[in-house]
C-alpha positions, 0 to 999 in steps of 0.5 A, spaced: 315 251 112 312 250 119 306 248 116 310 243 111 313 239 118 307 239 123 303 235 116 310 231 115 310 229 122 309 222 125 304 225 129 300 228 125 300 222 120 298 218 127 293 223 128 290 223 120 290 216 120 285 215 127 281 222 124 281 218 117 278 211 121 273 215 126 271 219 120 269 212 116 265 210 123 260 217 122 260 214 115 257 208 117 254 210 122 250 215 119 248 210 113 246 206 118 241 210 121 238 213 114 236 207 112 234 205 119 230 211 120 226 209 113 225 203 115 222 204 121 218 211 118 215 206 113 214 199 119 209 204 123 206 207 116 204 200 115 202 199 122 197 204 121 194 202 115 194 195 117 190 197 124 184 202 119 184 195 114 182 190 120 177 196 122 174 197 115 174 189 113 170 188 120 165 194 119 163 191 111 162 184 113 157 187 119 154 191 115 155 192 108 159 196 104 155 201 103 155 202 111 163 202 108 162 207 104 159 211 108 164 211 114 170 213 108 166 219 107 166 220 114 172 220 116 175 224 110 171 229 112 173 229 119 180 230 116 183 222 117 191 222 116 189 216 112 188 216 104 182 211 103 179 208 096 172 204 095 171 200 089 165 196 086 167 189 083 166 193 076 172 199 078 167 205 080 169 209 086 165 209 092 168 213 097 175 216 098 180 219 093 186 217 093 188 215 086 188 208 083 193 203 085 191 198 080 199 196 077 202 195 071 197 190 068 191 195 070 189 189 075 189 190 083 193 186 086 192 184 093 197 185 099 202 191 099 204 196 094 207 203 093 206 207 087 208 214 086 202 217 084 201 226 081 198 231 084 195 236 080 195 243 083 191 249 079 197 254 078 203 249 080 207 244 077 204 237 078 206 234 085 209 227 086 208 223 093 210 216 095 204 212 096 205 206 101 198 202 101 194 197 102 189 193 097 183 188 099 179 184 097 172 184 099 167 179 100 162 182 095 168 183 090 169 190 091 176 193 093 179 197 099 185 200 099 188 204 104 195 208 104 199 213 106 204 218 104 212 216 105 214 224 104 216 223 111 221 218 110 225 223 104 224 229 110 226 224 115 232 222 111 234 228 108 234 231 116 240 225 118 244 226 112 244 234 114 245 233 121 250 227 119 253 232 114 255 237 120 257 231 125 262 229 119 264 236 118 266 238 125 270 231 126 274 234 120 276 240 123 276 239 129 281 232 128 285 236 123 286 242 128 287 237 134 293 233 129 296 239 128 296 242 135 300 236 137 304 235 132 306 241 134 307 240 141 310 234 139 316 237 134 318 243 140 319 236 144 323 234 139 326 240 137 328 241 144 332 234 144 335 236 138 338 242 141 340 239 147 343 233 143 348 237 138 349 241 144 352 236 148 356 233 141 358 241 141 363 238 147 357 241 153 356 233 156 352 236 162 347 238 158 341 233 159 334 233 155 329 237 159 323 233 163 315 235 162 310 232 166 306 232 159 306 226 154 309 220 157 312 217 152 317 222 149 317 224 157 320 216 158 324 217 151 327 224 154 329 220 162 332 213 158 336 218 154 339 222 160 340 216 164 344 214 158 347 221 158 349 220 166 351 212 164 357 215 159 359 221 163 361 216 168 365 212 164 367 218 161 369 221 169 372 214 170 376 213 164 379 219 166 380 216 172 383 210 170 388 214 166 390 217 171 391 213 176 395 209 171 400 214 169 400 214 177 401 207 180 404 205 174 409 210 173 413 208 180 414 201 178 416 203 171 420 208 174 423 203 178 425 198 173 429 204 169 433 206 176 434 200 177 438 198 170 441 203 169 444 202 176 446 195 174 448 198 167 453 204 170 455 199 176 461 194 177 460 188 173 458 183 178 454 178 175 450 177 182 448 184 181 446 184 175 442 177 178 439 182 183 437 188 178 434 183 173 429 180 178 427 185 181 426 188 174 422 183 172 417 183 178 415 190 177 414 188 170 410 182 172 405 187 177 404 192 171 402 185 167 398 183 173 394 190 173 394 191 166 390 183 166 386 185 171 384 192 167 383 188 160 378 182 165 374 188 168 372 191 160 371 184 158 365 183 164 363 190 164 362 188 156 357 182 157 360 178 152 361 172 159 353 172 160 353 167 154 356 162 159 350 162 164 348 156 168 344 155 175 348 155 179 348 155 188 352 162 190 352 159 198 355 153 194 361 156 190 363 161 197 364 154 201 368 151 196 373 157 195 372 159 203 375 152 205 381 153 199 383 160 204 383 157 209 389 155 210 392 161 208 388 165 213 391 160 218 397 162 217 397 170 218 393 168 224 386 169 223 380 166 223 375 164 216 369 162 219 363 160 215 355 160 215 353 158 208 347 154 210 342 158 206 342 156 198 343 161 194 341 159 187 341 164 180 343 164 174 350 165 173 357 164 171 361 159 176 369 162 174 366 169 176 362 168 182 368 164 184 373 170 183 368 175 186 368 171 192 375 170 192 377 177 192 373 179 198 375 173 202 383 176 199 381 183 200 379 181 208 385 177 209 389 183 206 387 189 210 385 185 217 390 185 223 392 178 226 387 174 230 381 178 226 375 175 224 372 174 217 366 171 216 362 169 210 354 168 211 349 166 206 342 169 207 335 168 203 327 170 205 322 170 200 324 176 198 331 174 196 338 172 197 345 175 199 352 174 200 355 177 206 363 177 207 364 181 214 370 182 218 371 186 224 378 190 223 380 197 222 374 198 217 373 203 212 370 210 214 363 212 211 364 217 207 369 213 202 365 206 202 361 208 197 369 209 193 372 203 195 368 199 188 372 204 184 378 202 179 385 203 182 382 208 189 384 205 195 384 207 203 390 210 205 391 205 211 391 200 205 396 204 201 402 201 205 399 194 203 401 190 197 395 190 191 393 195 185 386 197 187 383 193 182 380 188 186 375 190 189 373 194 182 373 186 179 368 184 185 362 190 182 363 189 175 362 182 176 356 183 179 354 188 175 354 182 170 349 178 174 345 183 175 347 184 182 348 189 187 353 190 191 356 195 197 359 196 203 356 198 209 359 198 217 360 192 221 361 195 228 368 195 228 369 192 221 367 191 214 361 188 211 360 187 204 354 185 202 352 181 195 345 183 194 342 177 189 337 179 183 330 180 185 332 182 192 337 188 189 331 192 188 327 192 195 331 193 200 336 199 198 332 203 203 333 198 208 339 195 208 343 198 214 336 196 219 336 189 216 344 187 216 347 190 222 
């Protein structure tokens, strides 16, 4: 069985299918050294022969073939590697034993030829050997011919073959056994995934896939899946959260709105009173609308489904115009908005969002800020980005819970006592987020800063921010 899904992995089928190619290139490799080596057995061989012609030709027209036949004689008995024919114009052999080369036609053809020539041994089988020769013509008619046998070239052969042989042999077992041993090493990983998956449908959502240093791609495979894990858990938490805070912050005004008609239902009959319950009924009614919109706007951008509608647009540009509309409401409660947005903010970007980003923290500020505060609204950008900053210098919001202030529904609770739902702020992060931004929060000294962080700068200065914002 285990044997069955090692062979039956996607591993293994990698594996065999690089084994099946690398055993095709010894395949290659060793023809194209055994026809090599022939061929270079068979140049030299031709060399040699060549170098003792050009000698023997030279000696018989200084001195006559009869001098020939004496230095043919004379090399055999000194044990030549070379074999050696001499024959007059009539075909007798004056010197050398090496067999006839004469072809088919019973005519010596001048040049090069191989012919396999038969051995006798006394007690033996006859003996074939390759001869490789070389016949001349001389100037008296007589021929010369010298070869050599080509044994060599079959043993030479036979030795790459075997030693191919072996190549081959040892690729296969050794590639056979490494696909399995990483096919195995691949399935504990899978399994392992496997495990922790149904672990985690069984109900256990903080089960993660464990990370190896070995085997990069599953390794990545494993952390994309766990930050996905992490990624549903929060929403998990927050969903939790929202419904929560729901049945929390909603269940007032609903309350409320209960008390209050069944006051004017059990009251006197006054048609003022029941004025009074029914409009102030229909308020609560309008928030709980207000906060249910707000709710449906968040999901629609944490969706994407507003990425479609992107165009270039100036960041800097679309604060100044909203900052001149707040203005005169600023004025009003008796604080100052006050603007440096010289430093254009170009990106990519929906501008009715961007537009409700920046309305909120400028609402947001104007809301939890005492009379005669300051809020200002700057923009900032160097080569390695941009970014939006919204400060003011009121009560602020203690360290430990800036990180919260994003979250749906959460709010401070020295805001507690101020009119909104908690979602503002909630609103801001999802429509950054929809834009690949970053957005915090961090001390102003006194005050609050909030800090819209730009694509191409998000990923740069985290660990920096406090140095380079304060």
């Amino acid at each position: 069985m285990l044997l069955s899904r090692l062979i039956g992995s996607a591993s293994f089928r990698l594996a065999a299918t690089y084994l099946v190619l690398f055993c095709a290139s010894v395949v290659l490799l060793g023809g194209l050294v055994y026809f090599t080596v022939g061929q270079e057995i068979v140049r030299e061989v031709d060399h040699r022969i060549s170098d003792e012609t050009a000698k023997f030709v030279a000696e018989f027209q200084g001195q006559g073939v009869a001098r020939l036949a004496e230095h043919i004689r004379a090399r055999k008995a000194a044990g030549a590697f070379l074999d050696y024919r001499l024959e007059d114009g009539a075909g007798h052999v004056l010197a050398g034993d090496l067999p006839s080369m004469r072809g088919a036609d019973g005519a010596n053809h001048e040049g090069w030829t191989t012919k396999t020539l038969k051995t006798e041994y006394e007690g033996d089988e006859p003996d074939f050997n390759l001869e490789r020769a070389l016949v001349t013509k001389l100037g008296d008619g007589s021929i010369l011919v010298v070869g050599d046998e080509l044994d060599g070239v079959d043993e030479a052969r036979h030795a790459v073959l075997v030693a191919f042989a072996w190549i081959l042999a040892a690729t296969i077992m050794v590639g056979g056994g490494g696909g399995l041993l990483l096919s195995r090493a691949f399935l504990q990983r899978v399994d392992a995934m496997t495990a922790t998956a149904q672990e985690i449908v069984g109900g256990n959502l903080d089960r993660r896939i464990p990370l190896t240093k070995g085997d990069a791609d599953l390794a990545r495979l494993a952390g994309a899946f766990n930050k996905m894990l992490d990624r549903i858990s929060a929403l998990l938490d927050a969903n939790k959260h929202v419904s929560s805070a729901i049945a929390h912050d909603l269940r007032k005004p609903l309350a409320r709105v209960l008390r209050r008609l069944e006051k004017a239902r059990t009251g006197p009959s006054d048609l003022t009173e029941y004025e009074k319950a029914v409009d102030a009924a229909s308020n609560d009614i309008n928030g709980v609308l207000e906060t249910f919109g707000a709710l449906l706007r968040i999901g629609q951008i944490e969706t994407g489904a507003r990425r479609g509608s992107f165009k270039s647009v100036d960041f800097a540009a679309i604060a100044q115009e909203v900052a001149e509309a707040f203005q005169p409401a600023a004025a009003e409660e008796g604080k100052t908005l006050a603007c440096a947005l010289d430093a254009r903010l170009p990106m990519a970007g929906d501008r009715e969002l961007l537009t409700q980003l920046t309305a909120n923290l400028i609402e947001n500020s104007i809301r939890h800020t005492p009379t005669g505060s300051r809020i200002e609204l700057r923009s900032l950008r160097d080569e390695t980005g941009g970014r939006l900053i919204v400060a003011d210098n009121g009560p602020g919001v203690p360290a430990s819970e800036r990180n919260r202030i994003f979250e749906r529904f959460y709010r401070v609770d020295g805001a507690r006592a101020t009119p909104g739902d908690g979602l503002g702020l909630s609103l801001v992060a999802a429509i950054a987020a929809l834009h690949d931004a970053k957005v915090f929060a961090l001390d102003n000294e006194p005050g609050l800063k909030i800090v819209v962080e730009l694509p191409e700068r998000a990923s740069k200065l985290r660990a920096h921010r406090s140095a380079e914002l304060a």
